[in-house]
N, C-alpha and C positions, 0 to 999 in steps of 0.2 A: 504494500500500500504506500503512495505517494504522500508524504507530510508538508503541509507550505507549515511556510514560518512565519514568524506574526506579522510581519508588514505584509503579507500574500492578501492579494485583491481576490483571490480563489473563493469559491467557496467550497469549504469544508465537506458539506454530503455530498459535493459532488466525487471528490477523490476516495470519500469511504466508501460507494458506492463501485466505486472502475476496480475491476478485478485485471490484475495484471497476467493472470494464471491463459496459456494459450489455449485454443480449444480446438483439440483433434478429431479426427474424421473417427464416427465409430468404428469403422472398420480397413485395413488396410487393403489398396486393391494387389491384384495378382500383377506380375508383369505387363501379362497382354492386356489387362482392362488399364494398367496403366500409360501406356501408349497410346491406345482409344479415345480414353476420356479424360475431363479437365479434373485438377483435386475436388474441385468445388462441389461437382455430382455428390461428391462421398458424403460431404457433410451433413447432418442432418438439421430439420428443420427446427429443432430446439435449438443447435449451435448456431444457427444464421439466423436466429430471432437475439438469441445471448450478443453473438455479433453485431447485429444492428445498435442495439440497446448499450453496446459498450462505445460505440461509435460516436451514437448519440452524447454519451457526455462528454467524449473526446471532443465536439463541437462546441458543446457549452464551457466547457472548461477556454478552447480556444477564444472563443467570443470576448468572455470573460477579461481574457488577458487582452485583447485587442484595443476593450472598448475601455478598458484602467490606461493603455497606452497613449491613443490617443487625449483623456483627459484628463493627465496626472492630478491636477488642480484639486480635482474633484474627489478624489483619495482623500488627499492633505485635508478635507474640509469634512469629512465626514470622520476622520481619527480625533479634527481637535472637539468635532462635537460628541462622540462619544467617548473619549477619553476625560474631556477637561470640563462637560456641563454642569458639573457639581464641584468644579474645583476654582474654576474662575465665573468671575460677576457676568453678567450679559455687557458691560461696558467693556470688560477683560475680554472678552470674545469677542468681539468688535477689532477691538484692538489686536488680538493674533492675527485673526485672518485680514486684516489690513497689511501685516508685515507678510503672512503668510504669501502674498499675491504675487511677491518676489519668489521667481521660480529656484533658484538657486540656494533661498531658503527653505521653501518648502521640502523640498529636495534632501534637506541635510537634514530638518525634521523627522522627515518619515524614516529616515534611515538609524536617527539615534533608539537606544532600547528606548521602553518604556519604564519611566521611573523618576529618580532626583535627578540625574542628568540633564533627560530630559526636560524637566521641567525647570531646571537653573536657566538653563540654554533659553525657553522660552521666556522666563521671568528678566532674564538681561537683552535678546531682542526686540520682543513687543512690548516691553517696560511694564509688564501686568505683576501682579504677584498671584502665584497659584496656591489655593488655600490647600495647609497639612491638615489630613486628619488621623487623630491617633486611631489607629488599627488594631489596637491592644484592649482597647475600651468596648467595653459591652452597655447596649441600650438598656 
């Protein structure tokens, strides 16, 4: 099974779902039927149903990656909103994604982990401060 890593634009059920396992003809032909006929005949209709259906998210998985290519932007804007909605004010998120618009930032954003890092990094470029919350503390 294929694993993206946390900046992966992918989604997730798609790659638990692709079985990377090949899928052989049930049966193997003899010499002369294999001269005759294409592999294909052998296969059965379960396997070229499994095949199609693996194919298919071979296409959604590609899509996926195409359309994160063409709109990096759009990545960057969706991490700081689910990363940072509860950590920065709405005036603070304003303010990232105004810095953020500079591609060359965003860029080094996406790419740092998630954590104090990143968030120093954010807190000295778009001049916001990002609220700690203790993690140790129970409601």
């Amino acid at each position: 099974m294929v694993v993206p890593n946390s900046n992966s634009n992918i989604d997730p059920s798609l790659l638990s779902s692709l079985s990377l396992t090949p899928v052989l003809p049930s049966r193997i032909p003899s010499r002369n039927q294999a001269r005759t006929s294409t592999p294909t005949t052998h296969i059965n209709k379960k396997a070229k149903t499994e095949i199609a259906e693996q194919m298919d998210q071979v296409q959604k998985i590609i899509n996926q990656l195409a359309s994160a290519q063409q709109n990096p932007l759009a990545a960057v804007v969706q991490l700081l909103q689910k990363k940072y909605e509860d950590l920065l004010t709405e005036e603070h998120i304003d303010m990232a994604l105004d810095m953020l618009e500079d591609e060359s930032k965003a860029i080094y954003f996406t790419n740092l982990n998630e954590g104090e890092t990143r968030d120093r990094w954010l807190e000295r470029k778009a001049r916001v401060k990002v609220l700690q919350w203790d993690r140790n503390t129970v409601d």
